[in-house]
TILUM-301486 format. One record per residue (C-alpha): residue number from 0; x, y, z. Coordinates in nm, 3 decimals, m for minus. Example, Ala and Ser with C-alpha at 12.3 -4.5 7.8 and 13.67 -1.06 7.14 Angstrom:
TILUM-301486
   n       x       y       z
   0   1.230  m0.450   0.780
   1   1.367  m0.106   0.714
end
This chain:
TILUM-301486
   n       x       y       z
   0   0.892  m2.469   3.355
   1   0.715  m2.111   3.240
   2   0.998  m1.823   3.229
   3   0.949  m1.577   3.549
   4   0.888  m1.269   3.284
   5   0.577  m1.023   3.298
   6   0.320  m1.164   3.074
   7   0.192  m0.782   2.972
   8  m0.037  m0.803   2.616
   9   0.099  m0.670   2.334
  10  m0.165  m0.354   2.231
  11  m0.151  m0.057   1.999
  12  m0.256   0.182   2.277
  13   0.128   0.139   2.423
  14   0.255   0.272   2.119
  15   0.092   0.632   2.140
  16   0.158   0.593   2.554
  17   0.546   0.530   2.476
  18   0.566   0.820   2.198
  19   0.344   1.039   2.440
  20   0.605   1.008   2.730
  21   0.962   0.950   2.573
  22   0.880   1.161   2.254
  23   0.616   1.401   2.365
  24   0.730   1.724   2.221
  25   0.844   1.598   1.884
  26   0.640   1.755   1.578
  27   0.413   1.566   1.370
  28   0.293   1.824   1.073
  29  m0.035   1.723   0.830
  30  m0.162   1.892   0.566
  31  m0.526   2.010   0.539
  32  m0.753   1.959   0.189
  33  m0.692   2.331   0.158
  34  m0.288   2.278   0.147
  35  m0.239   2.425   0.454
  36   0.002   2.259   0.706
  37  m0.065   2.242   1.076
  38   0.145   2.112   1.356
  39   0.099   1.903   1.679
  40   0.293   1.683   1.853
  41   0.287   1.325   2.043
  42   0.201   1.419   2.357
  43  m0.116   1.659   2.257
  44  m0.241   1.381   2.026
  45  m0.236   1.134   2.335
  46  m0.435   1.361   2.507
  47  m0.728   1.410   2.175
  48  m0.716   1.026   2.109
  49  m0.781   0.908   2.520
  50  m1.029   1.208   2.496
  51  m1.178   1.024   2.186
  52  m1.155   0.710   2.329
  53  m1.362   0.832   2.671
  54  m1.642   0.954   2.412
  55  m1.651   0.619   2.184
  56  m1.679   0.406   2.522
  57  m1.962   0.705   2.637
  58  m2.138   0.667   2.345
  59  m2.191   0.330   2.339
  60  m1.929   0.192   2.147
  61  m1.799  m0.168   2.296
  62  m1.485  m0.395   2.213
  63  m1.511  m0.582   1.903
  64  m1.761  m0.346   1.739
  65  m1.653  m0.209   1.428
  66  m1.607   0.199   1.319
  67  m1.515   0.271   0.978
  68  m1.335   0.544   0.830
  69  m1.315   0.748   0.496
  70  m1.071   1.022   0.492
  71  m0.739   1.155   0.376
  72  m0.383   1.087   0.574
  73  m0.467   1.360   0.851
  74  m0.439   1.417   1.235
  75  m0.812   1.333   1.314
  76  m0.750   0.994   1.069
  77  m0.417   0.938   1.318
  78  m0.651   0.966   1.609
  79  m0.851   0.754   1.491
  80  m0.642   0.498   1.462
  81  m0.504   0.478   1.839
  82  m0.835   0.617   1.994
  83  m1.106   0.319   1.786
  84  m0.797   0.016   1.849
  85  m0.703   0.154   2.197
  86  m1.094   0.099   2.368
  87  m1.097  m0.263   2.221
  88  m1.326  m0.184   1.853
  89  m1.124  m0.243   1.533
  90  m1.047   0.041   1.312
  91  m1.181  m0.020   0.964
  92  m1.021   0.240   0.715
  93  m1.181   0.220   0.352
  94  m1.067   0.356   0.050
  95  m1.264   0.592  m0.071
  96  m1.156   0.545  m0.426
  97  m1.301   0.188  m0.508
  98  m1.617   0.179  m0.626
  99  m1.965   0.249  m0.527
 100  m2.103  m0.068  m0.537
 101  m1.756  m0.211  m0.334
 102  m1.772   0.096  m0.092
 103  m2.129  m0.056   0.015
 104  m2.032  m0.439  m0.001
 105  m1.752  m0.355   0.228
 106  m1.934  m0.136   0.473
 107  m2.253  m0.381   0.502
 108  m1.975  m0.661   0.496
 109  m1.787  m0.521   0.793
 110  m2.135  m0.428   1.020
 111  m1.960  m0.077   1.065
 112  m2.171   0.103   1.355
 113  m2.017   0.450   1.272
 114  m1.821   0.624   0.997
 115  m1.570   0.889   1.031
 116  m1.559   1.099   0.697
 117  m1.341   1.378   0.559
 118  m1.580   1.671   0.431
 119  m1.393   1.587   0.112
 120  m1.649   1.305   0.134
 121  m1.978   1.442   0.181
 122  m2.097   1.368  m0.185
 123  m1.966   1.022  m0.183
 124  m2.153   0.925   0.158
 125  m2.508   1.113  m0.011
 126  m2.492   0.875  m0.269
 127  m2.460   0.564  m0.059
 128  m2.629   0.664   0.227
 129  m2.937   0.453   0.195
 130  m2.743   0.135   0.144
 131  m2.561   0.082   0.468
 132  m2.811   0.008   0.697
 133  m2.564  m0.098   0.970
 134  m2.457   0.249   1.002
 135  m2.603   0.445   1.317
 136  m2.389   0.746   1.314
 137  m2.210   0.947   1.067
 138  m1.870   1.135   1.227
 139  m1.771   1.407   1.008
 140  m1.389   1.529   1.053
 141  m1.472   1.897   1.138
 142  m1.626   2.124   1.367
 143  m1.990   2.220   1.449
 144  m1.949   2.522   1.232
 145  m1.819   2.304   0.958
 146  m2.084   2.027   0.965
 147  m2.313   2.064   0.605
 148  m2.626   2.214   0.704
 149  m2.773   2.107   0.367
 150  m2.770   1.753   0.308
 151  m2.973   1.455   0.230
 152  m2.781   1.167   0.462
 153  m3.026   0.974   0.666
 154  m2.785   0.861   0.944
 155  m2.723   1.107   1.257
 156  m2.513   1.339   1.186
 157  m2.199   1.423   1.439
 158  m1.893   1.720   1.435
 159  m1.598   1.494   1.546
 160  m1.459   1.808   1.798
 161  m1.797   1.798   1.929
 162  m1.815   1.425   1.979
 163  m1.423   1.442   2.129
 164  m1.499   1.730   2.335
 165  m1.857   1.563   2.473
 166  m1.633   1.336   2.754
 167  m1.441   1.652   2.909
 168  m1.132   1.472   3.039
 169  m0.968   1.201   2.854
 170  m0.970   0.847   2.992
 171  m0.715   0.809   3.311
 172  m0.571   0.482   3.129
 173  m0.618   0.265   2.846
 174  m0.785  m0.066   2.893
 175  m0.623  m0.385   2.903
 176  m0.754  m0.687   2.698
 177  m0.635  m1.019   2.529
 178  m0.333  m0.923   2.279
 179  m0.550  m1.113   2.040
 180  m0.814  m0.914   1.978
 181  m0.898  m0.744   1.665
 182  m0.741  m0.422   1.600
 183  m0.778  m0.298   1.267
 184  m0.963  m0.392   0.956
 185  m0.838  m0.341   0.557
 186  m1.007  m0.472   0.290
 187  m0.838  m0.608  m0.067
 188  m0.892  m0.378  m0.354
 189  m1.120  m0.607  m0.523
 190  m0.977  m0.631  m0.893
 191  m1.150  m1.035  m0.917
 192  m1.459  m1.004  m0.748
 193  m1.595  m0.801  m0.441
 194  m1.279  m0.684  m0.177
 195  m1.198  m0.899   0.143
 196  m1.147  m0.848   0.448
 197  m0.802  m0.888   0.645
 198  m0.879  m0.844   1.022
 199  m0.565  m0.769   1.224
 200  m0.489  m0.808   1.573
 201  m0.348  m0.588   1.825
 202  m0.032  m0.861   1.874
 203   0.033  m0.907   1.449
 204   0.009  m0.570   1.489
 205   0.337  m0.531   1.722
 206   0.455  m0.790   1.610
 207   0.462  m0.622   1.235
 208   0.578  m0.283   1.390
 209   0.865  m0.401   1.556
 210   1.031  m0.637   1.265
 211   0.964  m0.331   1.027
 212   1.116  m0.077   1.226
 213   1.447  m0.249   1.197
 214   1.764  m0.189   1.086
 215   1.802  m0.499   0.796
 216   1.384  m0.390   0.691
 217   1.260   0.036   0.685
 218   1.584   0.108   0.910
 219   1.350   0.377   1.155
 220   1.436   0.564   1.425
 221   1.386   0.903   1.638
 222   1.617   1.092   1.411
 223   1.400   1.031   1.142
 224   1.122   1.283   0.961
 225   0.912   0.984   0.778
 226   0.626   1.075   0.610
 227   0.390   0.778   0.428
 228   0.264   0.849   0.117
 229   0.097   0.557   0.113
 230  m0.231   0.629   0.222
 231  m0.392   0.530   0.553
 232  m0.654   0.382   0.398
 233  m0.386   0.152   0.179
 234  m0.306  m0.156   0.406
 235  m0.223   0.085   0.764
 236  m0.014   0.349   0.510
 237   0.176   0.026   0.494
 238   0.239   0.039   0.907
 239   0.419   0.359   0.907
 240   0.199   0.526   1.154
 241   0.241   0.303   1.392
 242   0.637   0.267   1.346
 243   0.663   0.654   1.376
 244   0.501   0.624   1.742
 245   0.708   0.317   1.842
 246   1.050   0.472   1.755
 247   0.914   0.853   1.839
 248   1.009   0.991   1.506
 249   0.875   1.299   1.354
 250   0.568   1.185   1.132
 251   0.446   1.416   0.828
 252   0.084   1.297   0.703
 253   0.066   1.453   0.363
 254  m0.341   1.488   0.326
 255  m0.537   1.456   0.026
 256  m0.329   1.597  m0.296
 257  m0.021   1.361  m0.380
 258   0.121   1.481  m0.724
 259   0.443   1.596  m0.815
 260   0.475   1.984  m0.705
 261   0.253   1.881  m0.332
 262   0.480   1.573  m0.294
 263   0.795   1.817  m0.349
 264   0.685   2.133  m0.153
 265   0.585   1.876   0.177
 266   0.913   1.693   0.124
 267   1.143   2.020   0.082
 268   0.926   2.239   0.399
 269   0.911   1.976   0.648
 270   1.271   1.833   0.579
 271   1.164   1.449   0.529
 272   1.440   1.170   0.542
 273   1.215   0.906   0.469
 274   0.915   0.800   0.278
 275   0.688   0.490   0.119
 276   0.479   0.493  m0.219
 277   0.409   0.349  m0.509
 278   0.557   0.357  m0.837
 279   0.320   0.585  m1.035
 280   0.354   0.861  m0.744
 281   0.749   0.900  m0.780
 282   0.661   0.914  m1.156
 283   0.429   1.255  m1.137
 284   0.761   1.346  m0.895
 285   1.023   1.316  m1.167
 286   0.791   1.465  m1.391
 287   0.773   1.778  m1.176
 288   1.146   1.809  m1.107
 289   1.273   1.759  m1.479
 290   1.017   2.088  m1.523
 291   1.124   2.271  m1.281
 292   1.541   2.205  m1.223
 293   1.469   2.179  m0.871
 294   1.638   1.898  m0.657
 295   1.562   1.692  m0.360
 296   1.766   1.798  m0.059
 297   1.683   1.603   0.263
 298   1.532   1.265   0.172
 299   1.762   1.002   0.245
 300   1.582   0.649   0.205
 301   1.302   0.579  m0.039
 302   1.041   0.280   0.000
 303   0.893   0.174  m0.299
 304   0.656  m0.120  m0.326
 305   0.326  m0.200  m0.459
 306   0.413  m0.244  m0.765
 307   0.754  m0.399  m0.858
 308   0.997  m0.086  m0.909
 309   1.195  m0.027  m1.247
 310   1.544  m0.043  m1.264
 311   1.572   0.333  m1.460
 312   1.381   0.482  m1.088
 313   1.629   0.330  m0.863
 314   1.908   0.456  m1.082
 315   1.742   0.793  m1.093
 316   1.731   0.879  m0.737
 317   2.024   0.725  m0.642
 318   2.252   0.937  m0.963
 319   2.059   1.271  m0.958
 320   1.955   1.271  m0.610
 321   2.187   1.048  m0.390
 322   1.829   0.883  m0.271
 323   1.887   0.568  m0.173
 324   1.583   0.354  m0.278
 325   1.458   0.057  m0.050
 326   1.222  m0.183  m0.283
 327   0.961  m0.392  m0.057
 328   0.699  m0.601  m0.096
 329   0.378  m0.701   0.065
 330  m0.014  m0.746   0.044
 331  m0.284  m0.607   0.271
 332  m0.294  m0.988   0.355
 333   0.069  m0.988   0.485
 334   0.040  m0.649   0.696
 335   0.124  m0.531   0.472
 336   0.525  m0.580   0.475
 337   0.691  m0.908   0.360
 338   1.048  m0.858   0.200
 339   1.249  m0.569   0.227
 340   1.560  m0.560  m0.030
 341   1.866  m0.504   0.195
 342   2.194  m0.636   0.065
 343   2.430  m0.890   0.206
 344   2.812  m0.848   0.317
 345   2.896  m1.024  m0.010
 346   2.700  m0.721  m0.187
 347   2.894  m0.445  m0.092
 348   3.185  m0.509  m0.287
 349   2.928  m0.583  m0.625
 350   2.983  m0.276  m0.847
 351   2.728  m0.031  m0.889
 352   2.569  m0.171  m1.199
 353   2.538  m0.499  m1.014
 354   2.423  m0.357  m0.721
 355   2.115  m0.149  m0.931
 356   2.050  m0.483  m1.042
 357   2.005  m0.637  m0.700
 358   1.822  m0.364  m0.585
 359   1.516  m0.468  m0.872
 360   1.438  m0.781  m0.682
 361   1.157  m0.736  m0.394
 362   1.434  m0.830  m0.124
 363   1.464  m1.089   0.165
 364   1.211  m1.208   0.428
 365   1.174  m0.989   0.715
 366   1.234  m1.186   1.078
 367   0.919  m1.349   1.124
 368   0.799  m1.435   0.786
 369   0.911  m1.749   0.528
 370   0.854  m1.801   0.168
 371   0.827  m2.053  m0.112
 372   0.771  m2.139  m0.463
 373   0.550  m2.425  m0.545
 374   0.462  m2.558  m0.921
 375   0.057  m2.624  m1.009
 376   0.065  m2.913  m0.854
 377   0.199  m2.750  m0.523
 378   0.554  m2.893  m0.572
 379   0.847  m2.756  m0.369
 380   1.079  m2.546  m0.678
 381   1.439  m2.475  m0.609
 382   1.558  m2.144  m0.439
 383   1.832  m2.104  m0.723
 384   1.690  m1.785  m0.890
 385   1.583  m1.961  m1.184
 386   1.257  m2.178  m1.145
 387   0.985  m1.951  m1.069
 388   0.633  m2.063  m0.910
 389   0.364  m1.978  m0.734
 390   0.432  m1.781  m0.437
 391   0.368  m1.885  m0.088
 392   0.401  m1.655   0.230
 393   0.330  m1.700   0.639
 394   0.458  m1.579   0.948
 395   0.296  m1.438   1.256
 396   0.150  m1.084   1.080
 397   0.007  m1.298   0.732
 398  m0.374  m1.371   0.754
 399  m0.494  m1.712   0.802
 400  m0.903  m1.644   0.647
 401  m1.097  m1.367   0.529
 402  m1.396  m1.207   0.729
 403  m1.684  m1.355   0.641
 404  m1.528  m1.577   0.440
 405  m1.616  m1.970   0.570
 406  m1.337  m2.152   0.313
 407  m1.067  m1.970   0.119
 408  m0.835  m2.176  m0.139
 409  m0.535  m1.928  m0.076
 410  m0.515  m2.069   0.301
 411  m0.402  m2.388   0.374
 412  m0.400  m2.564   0.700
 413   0.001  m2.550   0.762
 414  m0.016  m2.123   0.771
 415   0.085  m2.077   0.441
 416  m0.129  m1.785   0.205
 417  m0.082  m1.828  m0.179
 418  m0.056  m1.442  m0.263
 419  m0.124  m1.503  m0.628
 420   0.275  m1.377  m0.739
 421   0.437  m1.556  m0.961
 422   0.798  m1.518  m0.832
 423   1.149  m1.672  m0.848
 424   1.379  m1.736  m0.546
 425   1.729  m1.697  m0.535
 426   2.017  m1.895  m0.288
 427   2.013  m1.576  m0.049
 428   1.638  m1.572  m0.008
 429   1.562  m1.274  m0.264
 430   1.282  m1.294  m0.421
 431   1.181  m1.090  m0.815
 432   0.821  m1.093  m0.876
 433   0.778  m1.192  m1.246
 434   0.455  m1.193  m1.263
 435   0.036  m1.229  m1.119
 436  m0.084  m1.544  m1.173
 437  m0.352  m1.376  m1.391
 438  m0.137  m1.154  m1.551
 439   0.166  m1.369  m1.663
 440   0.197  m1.471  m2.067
 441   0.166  m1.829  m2.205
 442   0.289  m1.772  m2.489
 443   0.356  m2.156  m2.700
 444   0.366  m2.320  m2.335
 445   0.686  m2.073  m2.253
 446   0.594  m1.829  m1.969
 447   0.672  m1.417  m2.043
 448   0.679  m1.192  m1.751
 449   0.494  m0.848  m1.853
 450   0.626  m0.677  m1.532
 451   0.999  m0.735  m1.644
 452   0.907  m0.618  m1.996
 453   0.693  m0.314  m1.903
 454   1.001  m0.202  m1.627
 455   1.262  m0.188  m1.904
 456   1.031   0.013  m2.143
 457   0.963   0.275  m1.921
 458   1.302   0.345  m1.859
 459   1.284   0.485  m2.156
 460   1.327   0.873  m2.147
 461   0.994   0.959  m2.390
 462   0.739   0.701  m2.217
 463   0.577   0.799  m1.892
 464   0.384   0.467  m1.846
 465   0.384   0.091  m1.996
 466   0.160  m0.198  m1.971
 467   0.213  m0.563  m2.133
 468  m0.070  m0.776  m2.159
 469  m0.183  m1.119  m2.337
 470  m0.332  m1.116  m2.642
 471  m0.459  m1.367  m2.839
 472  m0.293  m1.543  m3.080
 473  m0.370  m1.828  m3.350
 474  m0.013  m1.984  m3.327
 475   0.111  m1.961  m2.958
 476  m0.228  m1.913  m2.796
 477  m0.054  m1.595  m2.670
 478   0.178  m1.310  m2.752
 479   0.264  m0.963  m2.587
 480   0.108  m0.650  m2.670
 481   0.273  m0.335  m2.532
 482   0.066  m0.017  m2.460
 483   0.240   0.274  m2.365
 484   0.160   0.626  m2.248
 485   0.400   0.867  m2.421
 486   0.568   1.150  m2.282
 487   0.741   1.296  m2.600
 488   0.673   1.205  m2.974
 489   0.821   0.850  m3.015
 490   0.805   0.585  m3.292
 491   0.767   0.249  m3.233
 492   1.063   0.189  m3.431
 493   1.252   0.365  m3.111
 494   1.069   0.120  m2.890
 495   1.205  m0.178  m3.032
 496   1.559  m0.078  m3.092
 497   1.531   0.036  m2.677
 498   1.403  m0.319  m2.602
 499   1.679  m0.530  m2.817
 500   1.945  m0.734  m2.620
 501   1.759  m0.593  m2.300
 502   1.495  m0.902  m2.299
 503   1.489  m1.246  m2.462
 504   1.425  m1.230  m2.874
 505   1.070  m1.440  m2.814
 506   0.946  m1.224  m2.529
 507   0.951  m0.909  m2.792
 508   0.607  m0.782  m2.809
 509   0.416  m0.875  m3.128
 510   0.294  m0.463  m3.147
 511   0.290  m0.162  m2.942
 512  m0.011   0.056  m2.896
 513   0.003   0.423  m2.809
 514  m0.282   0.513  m2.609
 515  m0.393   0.875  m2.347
 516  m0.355   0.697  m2.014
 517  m0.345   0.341  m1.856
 518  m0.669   0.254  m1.620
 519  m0.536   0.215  m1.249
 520  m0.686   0.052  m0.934
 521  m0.772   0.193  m0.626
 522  m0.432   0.133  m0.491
 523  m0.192   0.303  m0.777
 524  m0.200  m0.059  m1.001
 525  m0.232  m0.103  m1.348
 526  m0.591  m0.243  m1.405
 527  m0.523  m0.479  m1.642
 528  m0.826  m0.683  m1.666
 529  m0.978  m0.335  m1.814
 530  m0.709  m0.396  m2.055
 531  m0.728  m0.755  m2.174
 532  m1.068  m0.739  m2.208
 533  m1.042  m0.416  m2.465
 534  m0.685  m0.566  m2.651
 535  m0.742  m0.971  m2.604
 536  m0.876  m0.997  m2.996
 537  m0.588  m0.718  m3.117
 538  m0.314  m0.942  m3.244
 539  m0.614  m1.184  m3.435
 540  m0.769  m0.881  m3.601
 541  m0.424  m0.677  m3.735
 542  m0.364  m1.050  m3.886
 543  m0.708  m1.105  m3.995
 544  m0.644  m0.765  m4.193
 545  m0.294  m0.858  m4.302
 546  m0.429  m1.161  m4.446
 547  m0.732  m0.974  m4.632
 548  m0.492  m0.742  m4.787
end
């Protein structure tokens, strides 16, 4: 017997609809290139993105065809996102800070029929221009006065407040279609091999949206200001956007400049309780504040993921700036969110030291998504918070295949993705990250986790950033080498003496190396294959010299 309920699909378009009616006059504030900060609110952006959505559809533009878009976390970007996934096309935001070459592998990859760009852009899009053949139209984010008169892009070229004002009216109501139908496309940042793409529907979508919006996950609502910092071209600004419109909460979109002092003035002038970025970007933030004396006043609640959060930045904002730091995990193959670190009953009566230390795992499983730990051979490990494996993930908002992609070894035929972490599991469900696969030391058959060793050293007051890698070794095939970015004169003698009693005696690194600045990816991550491949031979030569002399 079928349940007498309405069977209505489950579509991004209701999002904007809901925030449009119930939350129409509430604010959302984005920042231009130029650091100016402009203001709109829900129901006014309902009314640009159906106008949008009347021109796509007048244009030509049909479900399941694909529009790309390169540009900054902005109100036209926003737009974008409702007005491309609301007609029935999928949304394909690309980061404009990979590559070249991966910028036209993912375009050609995707068959994008348009691209929206930020101006910011235009130099970017001349140099690829005759390499994405799929393209028919080029959208830039401006008006017709703003379009480049001078230019040497082949495509069409199109003012987006011309192309949203071509319709007139907007569109009386957004179309209904099959829950199921592609919504949004983000591809991988590529660090092994060209990026893939993770093709999300309009129901994972929801479905994401409404376990992250939670109380035991991000803990949303209306009351909120939230601001992403996470870009929208990162994995959805990690879903935010769409949360903000669900709940009807004031949403700040920060724009194109994300260090310390424009993360601080944006935070302190539009009030925000709540934000989402990676490590390196609260980093430049501390940086700014220790330089100036100033303090943070209205944020509240702090998501970090990413990258796994050190213990010394949890501490920080919670002692010098009562921020209360939420430490999550996920993949643009899982949505991207997949554990959120909220504590138990049992936890609240852990002291305070405890309770830091329960705070550096990457938390619990979200409703709606299960993990595991398997050994090489794909052995179930023990959820005591010892073993650690590979990690497993799947739920209803975790990819099963990549576009384009016929077989993929990371999918297997019971749901599960292999997400390439090597991570333990404790009796509660929290997970700690220890390691990548790739990245984790074998060091005389014993594993080493560089993430656990680079998190203590930078809580060190004089270093600003720390990487561990593998480095060759004659004896145990492998031994850690630390490289660290300093922010005051330090000796490695200091480095050591920090690191004693803090980690085991045989995961001490063999050397440290001082160097200007660590290579990141795309996404904020330490690009350690850059490393390795400059450091691998370090430990053999400084022994090969020892030996000579």
């Amino acid at each position: 017997m079928r349940g007498l309920m309405s069977n209505k699909n489950l579509l991004i378009s209701s999002l904007i609809e809901h925030s449009s009616e119930y939350h129409g006059s509430t604010e959302i504030a984005h920042r231009l290139s130029n650091g100016k900060i402009e203001k709109t609110n829900y129901a006014e952006t309902n009314i640009r993105t159906k106008k949008l959505a009347k021109s796509l559809t007048n244009i030509g533009v049909n479900i399941g065809d694909t529009l790309g878009t390169i540009a900054w976390s902005n109100i036209r970007h926003l737009e974008l996102y409702y007005g491309i996934s609301g007609i029935g096309a999928v949304c394909h935001t690309i980061n404009p800070r990979l590559f070249k070459e991966q910028l036209i592998f993912i375009i050609n990859d995707a068959r994008d029929k348009l691209l929206f760009v930020d101006l910011d852009f235009l130099e970017l899009i001349s140099d690829i221009t005759n390499n994405i053949n799929c393209v028919e139209k080029i959208i830039f984010l401006c008006n017709q006065e703003e379009l480049p008169k001078q230019h040497n892009i082949k495509q069409d070229l199109i003012a987006y407040e011309d192309l949203l004002n071509q319709s007139g009216t907007p569109i009386d109501e957004w179309p209904d279609f099959d829950e199921s139908t592609a919504s949004s496309l983000c591809y991988t940042s590529g660090t092994t091999g060209n990026p893939k793409g993770v093709l999300y529907s309009h129901r994972s979508t929801m479905i994401h949206t409404l376990a992250a919006a939670n109380p035991d996950a991000l803990n949303i609502s209306s009351t909120d200001v939230i601001m992403p910092i996470a870009p929208m071209f990162h994995a959805n600004a990690w879903g935010i956007p769409y949360i903000a419109n669900m709940v009807g909460a004031k949403l700040v979109l920060p724009g194109r400049h994300l260090d310390g002092k424009s993360v601080y003035d944006i935070l302190h002038q539009e009030k925000v309780t709540f934000t989402a970025a990676v490590p390196t970007i609260w980093l430049m933030l501390f940086d700014y504040l220790d330089k100036t004396k100033k303090k943070i006043e209205f944020l509240q609640r702090c998501v970090i993921g990413g990258s796994a959060c050190p213990k010394f930045m949890i501490e920080e904002f919670h002692k010098k700036y009562n921020v209360e730091v939420i430490h999550a995990w996920g993949m643009t193959e899982t949505s991207p969110l997949g554990t959120v670190n909220r504590p138990l009953h049992k936890h609240l009566s852990f002291s305070q030291e405890k309770k830091y230390d329960l705070a550096t795992k990457q938390g619990r499983p979200i409703y709606g998504v299960k993990i595991k730990i398997t050994n090489d051979n794909g052995d179930l490990l023990p959820h005591d918070g010892k073993a650690f494996g590979n990690l497993w993930v799947k739920g209803p908002w975790i990819c099963s295949g990549y576009l384009n992609v016929s077989h993929s070894d990371t999918h297997d035929n019971n749901g599960w993705f292999l997400t390439g972490d090597v991570a333990s599991i404790d009796e509660d469900g929290f997970m700690l990250i220890t390691d990548r696969v790739k990245d984790v030391i074998k060091s005389g058959g014993e594993w080493i986790s560089s993430i656990q060793v680079e998190n203590i050293a930078v809580g060190h007051e004089k270093i600003l950033e720390a990487a561990v890698i593998g480095a060759k070794h004659k004896k145990w095939d492998e031994r850690p080498l630390l490289l660290v970015v300093k922010g005051e004169n330090i000796e490695k003698s200091e480095i050591f003496d920090f690191l004693e009693n803090k980690i085991a005696k045989w995961w001490m690194p063999d050397d440290i190396v001082f160097i200007e600045k660590l290579p990141h990816t795309a996404t904020g991550k330490i690009r350690k294959v850059e490393l390795k491949k400059k450091y691998e031979n370090y430990l053999i030569n400084l022994h090969t010299k020892s030996d000579e002399s």
